[in-house]
C-alpha positions in Angstrom: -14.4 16.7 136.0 -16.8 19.6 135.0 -19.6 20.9 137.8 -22.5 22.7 136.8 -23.5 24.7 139.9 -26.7 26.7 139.5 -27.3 29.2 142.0 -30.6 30.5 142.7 -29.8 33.5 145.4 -29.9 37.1 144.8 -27.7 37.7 147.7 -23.9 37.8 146.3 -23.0 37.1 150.1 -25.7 35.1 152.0 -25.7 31.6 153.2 -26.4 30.1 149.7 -23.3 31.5 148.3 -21.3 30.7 151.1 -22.4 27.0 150.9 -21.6 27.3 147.4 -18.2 28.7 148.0 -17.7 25.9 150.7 -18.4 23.1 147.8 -16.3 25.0 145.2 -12.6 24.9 147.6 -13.9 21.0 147.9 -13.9 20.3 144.2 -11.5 19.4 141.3 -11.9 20.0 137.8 -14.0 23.0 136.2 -16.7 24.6 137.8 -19.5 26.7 136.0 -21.4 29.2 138.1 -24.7 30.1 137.0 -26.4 33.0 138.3 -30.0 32.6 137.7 -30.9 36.4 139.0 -28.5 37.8 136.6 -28.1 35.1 133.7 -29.5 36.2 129.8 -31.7 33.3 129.9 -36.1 33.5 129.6 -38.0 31.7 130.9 -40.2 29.0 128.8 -43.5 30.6 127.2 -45.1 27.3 126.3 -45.2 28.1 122.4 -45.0 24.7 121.6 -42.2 25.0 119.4 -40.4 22.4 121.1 -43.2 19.6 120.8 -42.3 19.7 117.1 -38.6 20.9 117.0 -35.6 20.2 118.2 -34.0 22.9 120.4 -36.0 26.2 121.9 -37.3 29.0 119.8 -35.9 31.9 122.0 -32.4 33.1 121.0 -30.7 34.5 124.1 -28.3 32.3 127.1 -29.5 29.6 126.7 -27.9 28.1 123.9 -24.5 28.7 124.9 -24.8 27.5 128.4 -26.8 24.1 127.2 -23.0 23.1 125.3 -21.6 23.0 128.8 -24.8 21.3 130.7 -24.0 19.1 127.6 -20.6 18.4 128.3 -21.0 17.9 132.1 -20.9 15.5 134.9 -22.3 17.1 137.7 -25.2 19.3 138.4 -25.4 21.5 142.1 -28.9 23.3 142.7 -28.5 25.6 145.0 -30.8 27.9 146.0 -33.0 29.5 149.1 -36.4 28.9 150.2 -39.1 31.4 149.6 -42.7 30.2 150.6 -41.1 26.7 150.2 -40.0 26.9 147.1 -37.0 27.3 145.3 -36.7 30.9 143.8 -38.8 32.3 140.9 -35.9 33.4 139.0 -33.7 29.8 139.6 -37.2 27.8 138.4 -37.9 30.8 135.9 -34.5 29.6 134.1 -34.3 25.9 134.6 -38.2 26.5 132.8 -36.6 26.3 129.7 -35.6 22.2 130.3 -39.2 21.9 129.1 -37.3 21.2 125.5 -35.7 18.0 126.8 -38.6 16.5 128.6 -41.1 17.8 125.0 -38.2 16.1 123.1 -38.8 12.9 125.2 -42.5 13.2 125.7 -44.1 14.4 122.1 -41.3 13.4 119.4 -39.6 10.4 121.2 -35.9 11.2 121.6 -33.8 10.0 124.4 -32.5 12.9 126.6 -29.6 14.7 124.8 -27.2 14.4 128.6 -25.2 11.8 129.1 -26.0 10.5 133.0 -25.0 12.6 135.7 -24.4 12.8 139.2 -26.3 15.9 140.8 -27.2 17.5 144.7 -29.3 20.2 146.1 -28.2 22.5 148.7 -30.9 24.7 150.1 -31.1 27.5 152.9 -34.0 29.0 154.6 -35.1 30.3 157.9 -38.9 30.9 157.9 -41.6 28.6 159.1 -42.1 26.7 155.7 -41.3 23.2 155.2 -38.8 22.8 152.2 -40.6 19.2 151.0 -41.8 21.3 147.9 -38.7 22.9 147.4 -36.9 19.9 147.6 -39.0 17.7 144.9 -38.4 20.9 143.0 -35.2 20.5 142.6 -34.9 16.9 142.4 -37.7 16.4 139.5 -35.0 20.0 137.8 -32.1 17.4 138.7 -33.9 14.2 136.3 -34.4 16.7 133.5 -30.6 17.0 133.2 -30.2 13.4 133.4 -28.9 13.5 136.8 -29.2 9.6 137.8 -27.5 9.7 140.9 -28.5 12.4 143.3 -27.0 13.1 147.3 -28.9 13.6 149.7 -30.2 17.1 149.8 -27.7 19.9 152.1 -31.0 21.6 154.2 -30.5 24.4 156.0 -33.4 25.5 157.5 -32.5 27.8 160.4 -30.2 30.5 158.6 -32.8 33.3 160.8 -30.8 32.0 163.8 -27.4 30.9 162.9 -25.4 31.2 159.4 -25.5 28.2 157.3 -22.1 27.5 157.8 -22.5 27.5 161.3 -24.8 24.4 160.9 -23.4 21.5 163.1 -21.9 19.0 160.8 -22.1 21.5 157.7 -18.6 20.5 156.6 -18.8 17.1 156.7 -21.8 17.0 154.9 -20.0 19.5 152.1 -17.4 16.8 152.3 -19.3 14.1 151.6 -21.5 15.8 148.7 -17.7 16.7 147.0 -16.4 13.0 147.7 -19.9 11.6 146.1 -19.1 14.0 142.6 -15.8 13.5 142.9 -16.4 9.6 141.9 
């Protein structure tokens, strides 16, 4: 089993990564972590390249890390909530899926991923809903062919209390690594 886990925080010790850490001790297999604040990846410039060709213009990160999106079965977003929204530099990455859905859209190919299973696990503590974030992430989660998605890990009151401090916060981890595991 290989896990994709993109993470979205730029805290190397916040509540997202200690979610994340949770979900990694709960999983088998090999597990790709992909930092989006420090990852060598642009963001989509809308050239249009893609409408006409196969593959992305832009020659950096990408292109390695698409063989192993290629080659796996599960997809985690992970990420904060800033102004209820996933952050700029996670969406400023996962931007550059806008080859998939051009290849689908303006040259009809089917989607290059085999189906997937994916989840979202998102923090925050401010006053914001996270709807947006949330549809965010799922409509990031379709884009890699993720067919089967749990039902979204929200912490939403990581001012007060640390995510893992949630109540029920490891069972829920539990169940998200049971769900990928199958």
């Amino acid at each position: 089993m290989k896990t994709v886990i993109w993470n979205g925080s730029p805290r190397k010790k916040g509540d997202t990564a200690s979610l994340i850490q949770r979900l990694r001790e709960l999983l088998p297999g090999e597990i790709t972590e992909i930092q989006a604040y420090s990852c060598d990846i642009a963001p989509c410039v809308d050239c249009r390249y893609c409408w006409e060709h196969s593959g992305c213009c832009r020659e950096d990160g990408w292109q390695e890390l698409e063989k192993t999106l290629l080659s796996c079965d599960n997809v985690v977003l992970a990420s904060p909530i800033y102004f209820s929204e996933i952050t700029g530099p996670l969406l400023s990455v996962l931007s550059r899926l806008q080859q998939y859905f051009c290849a689908r859209f303006f040259r009809g190919e089917s989607s290059p991923f085999a189906p997937k299973k994916g989840g979202i696990l998102l923090v925050g503590g401010g006053d914001g809903s996270p709807r947006r974030a949330l549809e965010t992430a799922e409509t990031l989660l379709r884009q890699m062919n993720c067919r089967e998605i749990f039902p979204a890990i929200l912490c939403h009151n990581t001012n007060a209390a640390a995510a893992l401090e949630e109540p029920g916060i490891t069972e829920r981890l539990q169940a998200f690594a049971d769900f990928l595991k199958l």
